[in-house]
N, C-alpha and C positions, 0 to 999 in steps of 0.2 A: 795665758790667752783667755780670755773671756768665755765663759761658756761652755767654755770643754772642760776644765778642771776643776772645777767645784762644784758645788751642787749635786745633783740624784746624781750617785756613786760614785764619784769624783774617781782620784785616781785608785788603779783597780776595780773599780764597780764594773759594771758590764756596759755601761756608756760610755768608759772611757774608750775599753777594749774596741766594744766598736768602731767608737772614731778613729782609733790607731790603727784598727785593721781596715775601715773604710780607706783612709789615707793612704795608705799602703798599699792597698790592691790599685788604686789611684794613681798613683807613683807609677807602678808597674807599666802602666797602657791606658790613655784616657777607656772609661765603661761608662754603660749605660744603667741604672739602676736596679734594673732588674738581673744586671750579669754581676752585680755588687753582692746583692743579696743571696743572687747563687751560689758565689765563690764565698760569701762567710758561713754560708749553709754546710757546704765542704769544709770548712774550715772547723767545723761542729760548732756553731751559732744557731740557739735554736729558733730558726728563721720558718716559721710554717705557716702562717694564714696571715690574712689582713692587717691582724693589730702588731705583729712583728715587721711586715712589712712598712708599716707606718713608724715603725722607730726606726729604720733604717734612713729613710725618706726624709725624718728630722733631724736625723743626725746630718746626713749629706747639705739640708739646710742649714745648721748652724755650723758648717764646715766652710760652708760659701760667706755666709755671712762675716764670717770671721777671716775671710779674703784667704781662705788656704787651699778653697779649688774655686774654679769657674765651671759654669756649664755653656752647653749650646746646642740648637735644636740640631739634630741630623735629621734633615728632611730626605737624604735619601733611601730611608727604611719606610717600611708601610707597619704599621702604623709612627710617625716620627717620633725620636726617643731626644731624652735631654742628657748628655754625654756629658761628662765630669772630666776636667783636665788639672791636675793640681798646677800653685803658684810657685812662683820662688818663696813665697812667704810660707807656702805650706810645706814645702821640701826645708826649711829653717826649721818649723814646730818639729816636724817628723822626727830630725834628727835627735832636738828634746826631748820625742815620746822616746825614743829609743836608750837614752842614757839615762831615763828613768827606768824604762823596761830592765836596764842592767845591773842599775842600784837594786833595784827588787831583786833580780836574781841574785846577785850575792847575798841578800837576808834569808831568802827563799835556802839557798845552799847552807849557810850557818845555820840555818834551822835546824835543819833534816839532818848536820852534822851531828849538832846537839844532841837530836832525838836519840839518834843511834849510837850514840855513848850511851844515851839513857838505858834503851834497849838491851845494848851489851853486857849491863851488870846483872 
């Protein structure tokens, strides 16, 4: 998909994580962007001032752009928020970040097996 997987840190970099955990918390419960950035903050994303907040803000953009969420104003909060609902198209990618996510664990795990063969002698 365009824009999520290549370029500044492609898969595994830390834009990609975002947009997989953007998506994801996504998935979960349409949010408003500032309850995104909370729950990646929890998630330990280190999300603390304006210019983090502003990569979260572009990733949610090129997540819409790329037709895998929509937004819409909730006018019944004060001040109105732009709520995030993922597509069918994005619950399809999702499932791709995820069988990616699993290919890396089993390298992730052959690794650390490695290692500690290494360790052991």
């Amino acid at each position: 998909m365009p824009g999520l997987r290549g370029g500044r840190g492609g898969f595994g970099g830390i834009g990609w994580w975002l947009s997989a955990y953007s998506l994801l918390l996504i998935a979960e419960k349409p949010r408003h962007g500032y309850e995104i950035a909370s729950e990646l903050r929890n998630l330990g994303f280190p999300i603390l001032g304006v210019g983090q907040m502003g990569a979260v803000y572009r990733t949610l953009t090129s997540l819409e752009a790329s037709g895998f969420i929509i937004s819409e104003w909730d006018t019944t909060s004060s001040p109105p928020r732009k709520v995030y609902k993922i597509t069918r198209i994005g619950r399809e990618y999702l499932e791709e970040m995820k069988m990616e996510i699993l290919s890396l664990k089993k390298m992730i795990d052959k690794f650390v097996e490695k290692f500690e063969r290494i360790g052991a002698d």
